[in-house]
Structures are given as structure tokens and as C-alpha cells.
N, C-alpha and C positions, 0 to 999 in steps of 0.2 A: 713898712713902706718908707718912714725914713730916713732907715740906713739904705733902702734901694737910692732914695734920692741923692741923697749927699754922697753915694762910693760913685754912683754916674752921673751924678751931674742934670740928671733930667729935669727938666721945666714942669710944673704943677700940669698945665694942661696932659702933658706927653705922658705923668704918672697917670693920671685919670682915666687916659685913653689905654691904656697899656690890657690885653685880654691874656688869657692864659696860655694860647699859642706863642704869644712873644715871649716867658719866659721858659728857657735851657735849665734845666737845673742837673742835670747828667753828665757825664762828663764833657771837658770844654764846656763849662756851666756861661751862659751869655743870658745876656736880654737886646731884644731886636725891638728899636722904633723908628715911626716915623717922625719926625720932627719939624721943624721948622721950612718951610720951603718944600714939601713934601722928601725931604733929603731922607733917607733911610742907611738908620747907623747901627752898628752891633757894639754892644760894650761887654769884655769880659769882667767874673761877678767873682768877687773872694771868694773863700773856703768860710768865710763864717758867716756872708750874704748866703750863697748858696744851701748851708746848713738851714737857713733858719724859714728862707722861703721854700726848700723842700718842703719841710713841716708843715708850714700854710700851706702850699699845694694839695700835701695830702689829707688834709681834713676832709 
């Protein structure tokens, strides 16, 4: 969860909040939140984010 936070930038609350439909890990790998203001943003996710939260996903 970490590297999720520090490659986007996301706010503790926004990581907390985050469910398993908000992350893409396929191709065009993203993660979609809501944030601040209810403003709703997509960030695209590396090749070595997306590697790694594949794996957590599919546990």
C-alpha cells in the first residue's frame, strides 16, 4: 500500500477508502477515487505497482 501511495499521491483517508472495484490492474492498469470535494480522479499505475497489486489481488 505504500508504493500505491507515494506513485499517486493519495491522502491516508482516500487509501483506506479505496475497495477492490477501484483498482484496474489489466491493461491500462489505473486506480479510480474519490477524493477531496467528492472530485473523482483516475491515476495511471506503473508496471511494477501493477505487478505487485496483481498479486495482492489475487490472493
Amino acid at each position: 500500500m505504500l508504493l500505491l501511495a507515494m506513485q499517486t499521491g493519495l491522502r491516508l483517508s482516500e487509501l483506506t477508502s479505496l475497495r477492490h472495484e477501484d483498482l484496474h490492474v489489466g491493461v491500462g492498469a489505473h486506480v479510480r477515487v474519490i477524493g477531496k470535494g467528492r472530485k473523482e480522479w483516475c491515476t495511471p499505475l506503473s508496471k511494477n505497482t501493477r505487478a505487485v497489486l496483481f498479486l495482492l489481488c489475487n490472493k
